[in-house]
C-alpha positions as CSV (number, residue, x, y, z in Angstrom):
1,X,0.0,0.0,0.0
2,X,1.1,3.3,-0.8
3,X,1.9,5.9,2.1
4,X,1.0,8.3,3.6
5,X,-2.9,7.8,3.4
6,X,-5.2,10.4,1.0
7,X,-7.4,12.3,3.9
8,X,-10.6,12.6,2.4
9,X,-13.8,14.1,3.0
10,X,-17.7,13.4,2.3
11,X,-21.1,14.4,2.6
12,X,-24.3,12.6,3.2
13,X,-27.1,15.1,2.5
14,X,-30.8,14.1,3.1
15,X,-33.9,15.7,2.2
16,X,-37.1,13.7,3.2
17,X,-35.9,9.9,1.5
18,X,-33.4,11.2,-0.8
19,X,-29.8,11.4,-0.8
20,X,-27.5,13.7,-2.5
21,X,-25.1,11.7,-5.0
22,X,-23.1,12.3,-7.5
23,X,-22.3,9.6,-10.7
24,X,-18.6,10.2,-11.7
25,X,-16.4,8.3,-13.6
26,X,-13.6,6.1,-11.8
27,X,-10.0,7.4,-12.7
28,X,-8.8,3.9,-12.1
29,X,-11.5,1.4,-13.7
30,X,-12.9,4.1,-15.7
31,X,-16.3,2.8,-14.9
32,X,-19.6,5.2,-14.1
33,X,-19.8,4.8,-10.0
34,X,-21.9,6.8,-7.7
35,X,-20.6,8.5,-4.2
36,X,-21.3,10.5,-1.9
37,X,-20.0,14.6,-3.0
38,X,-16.7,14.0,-1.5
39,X,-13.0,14.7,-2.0
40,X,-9.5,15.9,-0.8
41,X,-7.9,18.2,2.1
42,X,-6.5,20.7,0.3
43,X,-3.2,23.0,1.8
44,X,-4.1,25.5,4.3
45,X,-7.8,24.1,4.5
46,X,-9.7,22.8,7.5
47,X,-11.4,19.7,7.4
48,X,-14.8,21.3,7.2
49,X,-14.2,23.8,5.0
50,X,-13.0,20.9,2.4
51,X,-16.1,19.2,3.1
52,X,-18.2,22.0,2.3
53,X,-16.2,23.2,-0.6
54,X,-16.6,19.2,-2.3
55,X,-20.0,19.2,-2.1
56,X,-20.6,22.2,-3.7
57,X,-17.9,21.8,-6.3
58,X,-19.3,18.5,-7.0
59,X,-23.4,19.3,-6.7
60,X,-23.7,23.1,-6.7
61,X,-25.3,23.0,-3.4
62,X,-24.1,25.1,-0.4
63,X,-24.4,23.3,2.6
64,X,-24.1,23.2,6.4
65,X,-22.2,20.9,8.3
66,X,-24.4,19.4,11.5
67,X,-22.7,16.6,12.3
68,X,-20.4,14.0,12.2
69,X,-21.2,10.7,10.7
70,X,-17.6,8.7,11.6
71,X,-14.4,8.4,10.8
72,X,-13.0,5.6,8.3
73,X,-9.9,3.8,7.3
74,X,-9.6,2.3,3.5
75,X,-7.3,0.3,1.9
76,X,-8.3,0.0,-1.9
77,X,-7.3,-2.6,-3.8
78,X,-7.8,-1.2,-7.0
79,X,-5.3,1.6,-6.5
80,X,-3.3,0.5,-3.7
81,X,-4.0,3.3,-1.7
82,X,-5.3,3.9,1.6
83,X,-7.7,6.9,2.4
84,X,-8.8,7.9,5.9
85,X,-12.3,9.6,5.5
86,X,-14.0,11.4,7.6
87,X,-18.2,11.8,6.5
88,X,-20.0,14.8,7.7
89,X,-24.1,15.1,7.9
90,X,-24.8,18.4,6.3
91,X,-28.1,20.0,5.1
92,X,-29.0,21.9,2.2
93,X,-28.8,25.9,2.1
94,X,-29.4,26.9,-1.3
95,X,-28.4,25.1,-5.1
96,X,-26.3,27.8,-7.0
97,X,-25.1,27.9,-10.4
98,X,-21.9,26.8,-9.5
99,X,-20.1,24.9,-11.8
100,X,-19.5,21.3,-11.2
101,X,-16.1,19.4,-11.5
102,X,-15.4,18.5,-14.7
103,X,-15.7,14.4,-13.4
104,X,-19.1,14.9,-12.3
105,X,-21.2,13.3,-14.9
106,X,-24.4,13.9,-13.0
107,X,-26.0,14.8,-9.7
108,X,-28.9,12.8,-8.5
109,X,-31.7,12.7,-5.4
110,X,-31.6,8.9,-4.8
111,X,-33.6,6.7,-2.3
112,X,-31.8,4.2,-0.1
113,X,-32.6,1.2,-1.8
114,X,-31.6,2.6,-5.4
115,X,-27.9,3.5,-3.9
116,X,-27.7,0.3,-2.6
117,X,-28.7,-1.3,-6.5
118,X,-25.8,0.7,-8.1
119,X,-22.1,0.9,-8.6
120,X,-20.0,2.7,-6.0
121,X,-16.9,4.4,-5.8
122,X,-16.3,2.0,-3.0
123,X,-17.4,0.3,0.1
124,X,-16.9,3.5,2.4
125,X,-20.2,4.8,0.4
126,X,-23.0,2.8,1.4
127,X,-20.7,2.3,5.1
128,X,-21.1,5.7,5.9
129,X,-24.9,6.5,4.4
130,X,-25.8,2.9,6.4
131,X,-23.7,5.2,9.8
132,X,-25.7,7.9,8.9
133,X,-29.1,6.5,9.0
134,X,-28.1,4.2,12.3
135,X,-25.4,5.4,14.8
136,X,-26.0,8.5,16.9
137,X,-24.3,12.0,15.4
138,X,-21.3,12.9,16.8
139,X,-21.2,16.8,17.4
140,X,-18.6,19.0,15.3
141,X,-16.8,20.1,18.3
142,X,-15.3,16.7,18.7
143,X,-13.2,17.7,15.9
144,X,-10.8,20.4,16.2
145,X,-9.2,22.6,14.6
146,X,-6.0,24.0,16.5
């Protein structure tokens, strides 16, 4: 495995049954997958601010953080690289006309049981929507920025 480990970030986004994804194409298998609007801590950016910024580069929705769905450790086989995500609850302040990452292929509303039908980016998807739905939020004070 390569090191050091990618720190990503994600969203899960809810509005009544429906959950914000996004369909992208995998750089690695260059197959259509679904995910959650998530990405990469970039330089000089807090782990929040990277979560917010993702989801609206990759949705054109401005969010709010609420809470804090876990914290998760991923080795992939596909591109021998290990990621340490942490996945944010956020809700929905307003969809702008932001432009959308040029990987996005499409942003869609989906209901549990369709996420679960499709391909995903990878098993830290439907592990943190399934955390979402089931464990207890963790506040965002847990999580410090120093």
């Amino acid at each position: 495995m390569n090191w050091p480990p990618h720190i990503t970030v994600a969203t899960v986004v809810q509005k009544q049954d429906r959950f914000l994804f996004v369909e992208e194409r995998d750089k690695d298998t260059g197959l259509l997958v679904f995910n959650q609007p998530a990405g990469h801590l970039e330089p000089n950016e807090t782990i929040f601010d990277a979560a917010v910024r993702e989801t609206l580069e990759e949705t054109g929705h401005k969010v709010a953080l609420t809470s804090i769905v876990g914290m998760y450790h991923y080795a992939s086989t596909n591109n021998q690289t290990i990621y340490h995500r942490i996945c944010f609850r956020a809700e929905v302040l307003e969809l702008t006309d932001h432009a959308l990452d040029s990987d996005i292929t499409a942003v869609h509303w989906l209901g549990y049981n369709e996420i679960a039908a499709k391909p995903l980016r990878s098993p830290l998807v439907l592990t943190c929507l399934n955390d979402a739905l089931n464990r207890p939020p963790i506040e965002l004070e847990f999580l410090q920025h120093l």
